[in-house]
LUMTIMI-197398 format. One line per field, with one value per residue (C-alpha): x, z, y. Coordinates in nm, 3 decimals. Layout:
BEGIN
c1 = X ...
c3 = Z ...
c2 = Y ...
This chain:
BEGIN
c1 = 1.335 1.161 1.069 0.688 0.510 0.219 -0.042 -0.274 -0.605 -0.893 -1.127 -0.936 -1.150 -1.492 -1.455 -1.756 -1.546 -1.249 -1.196 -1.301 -0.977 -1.089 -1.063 -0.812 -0.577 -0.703 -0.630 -0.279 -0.201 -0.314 -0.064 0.223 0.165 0.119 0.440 0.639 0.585 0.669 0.977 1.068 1.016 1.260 1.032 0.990 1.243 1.336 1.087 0.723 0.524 0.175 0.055 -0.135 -0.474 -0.348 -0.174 -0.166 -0.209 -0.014 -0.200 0.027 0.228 -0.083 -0.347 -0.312 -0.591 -0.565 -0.579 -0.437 -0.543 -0.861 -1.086 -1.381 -1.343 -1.016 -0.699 -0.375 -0.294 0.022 0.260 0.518 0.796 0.832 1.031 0.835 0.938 0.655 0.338 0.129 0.337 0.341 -0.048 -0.057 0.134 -0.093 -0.382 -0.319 -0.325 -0.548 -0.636 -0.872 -1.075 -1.238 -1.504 -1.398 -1.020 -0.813 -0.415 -0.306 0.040 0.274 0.603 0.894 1.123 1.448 1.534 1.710 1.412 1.186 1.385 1.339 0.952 0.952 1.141 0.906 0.561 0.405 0.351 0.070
c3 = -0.840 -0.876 -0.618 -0.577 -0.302 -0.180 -0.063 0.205 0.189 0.371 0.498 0.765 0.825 0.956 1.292 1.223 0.974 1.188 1.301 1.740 1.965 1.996 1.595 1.611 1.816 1.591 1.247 1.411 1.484 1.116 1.009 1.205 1.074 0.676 0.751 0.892 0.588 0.322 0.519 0.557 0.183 0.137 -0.024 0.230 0.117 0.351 0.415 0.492 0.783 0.875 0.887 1.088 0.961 0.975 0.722 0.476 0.095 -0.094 -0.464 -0.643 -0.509 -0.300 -0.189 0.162 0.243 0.602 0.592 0.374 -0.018 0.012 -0.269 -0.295 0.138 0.117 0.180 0.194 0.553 0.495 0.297 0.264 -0.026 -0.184 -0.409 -0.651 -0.990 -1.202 -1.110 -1.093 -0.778 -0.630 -0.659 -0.489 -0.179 -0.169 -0.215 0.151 0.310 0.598 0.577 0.310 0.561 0.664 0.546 0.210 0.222 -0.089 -0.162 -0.447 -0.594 -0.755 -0.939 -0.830 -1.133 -1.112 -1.332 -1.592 -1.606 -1.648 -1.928 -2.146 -2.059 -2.171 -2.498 -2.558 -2.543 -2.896 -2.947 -3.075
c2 = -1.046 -0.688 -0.454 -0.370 -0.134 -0.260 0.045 -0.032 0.175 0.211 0.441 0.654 0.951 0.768 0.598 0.376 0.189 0.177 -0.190 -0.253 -0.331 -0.662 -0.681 -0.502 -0.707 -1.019 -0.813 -0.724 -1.139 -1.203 -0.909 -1.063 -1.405 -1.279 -1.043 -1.324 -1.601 -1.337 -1.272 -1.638 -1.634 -1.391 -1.152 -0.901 -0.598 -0.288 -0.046 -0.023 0.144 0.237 0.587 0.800 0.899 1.267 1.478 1.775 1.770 2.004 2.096 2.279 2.604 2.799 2.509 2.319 2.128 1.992 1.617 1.344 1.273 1.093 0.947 0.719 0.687 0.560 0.680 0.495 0.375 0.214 0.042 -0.254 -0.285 -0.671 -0.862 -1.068 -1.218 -1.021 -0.819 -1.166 -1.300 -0.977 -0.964 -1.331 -1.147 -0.923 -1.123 -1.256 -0.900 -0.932 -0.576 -0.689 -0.890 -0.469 -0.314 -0.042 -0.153 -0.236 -0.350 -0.159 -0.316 -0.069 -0.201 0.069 0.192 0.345 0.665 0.424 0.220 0.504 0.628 0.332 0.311 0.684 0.600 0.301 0.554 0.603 0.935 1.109
């Protein structure tokens, strides 16, 4: 099995688009539930959290800008790591997020690579 990160994004700056408590508390029983079966699966690995919608962004040695990296409305909101046979099976786990049930979210699925591994996909790049 392979480790992938699965990034939770949405829109975390605009209230409007935030979900209501009431959805809230229903999004958070469809979280438990999702959570649960990949752990019963055995393909829920250590580490993961949400994050609070504040932050700083750091761009390069002089800029701060005072909130998180943000792009096209979204900005990531959270994150789980999984264990998945290839990128296809992870994408089926994440296919089930309910976070993708709101309004301008998105799961992005990210394989992790150790320095060893990055070595050989660094050896394997044509180059120009």
């Amino acid at each position: 099995m392979k480790e992938f990160v699965l990034l939770f994004r949405m829109d975390i700056l605009t209230k409007e688009k935030h979900p209501t408590s009431e959805q809230m508390k229903i999004y958070m029983e469809q979280w438990m539930e999702w959570i649960n079966d990949i752990s019963v699966k055995g393909q829920l690995a250590n580490g993961g959290n949400h994050f609070l919608p504040t932050g700083k962004l750091i761009k390069g040695r002089d800029e701060i800008i005072d909130r998180p990296y943000v792009a096209n409305e979204e900005s990531v909101a959270g994150y789980i790591i999984i264990l998945a046979k290839d990128l296809n099976d992870a994408v089926l786990i994440g296919k089930g997020c309910p976070i993708l049930q709101g309004e301008g979210t998105s799961v992005e699925v990210r394989e992790t690579a150790t320095p060893e591994s990055m070595e050989s996909i660094e050896r394997s790049v044509p180059t120009r």
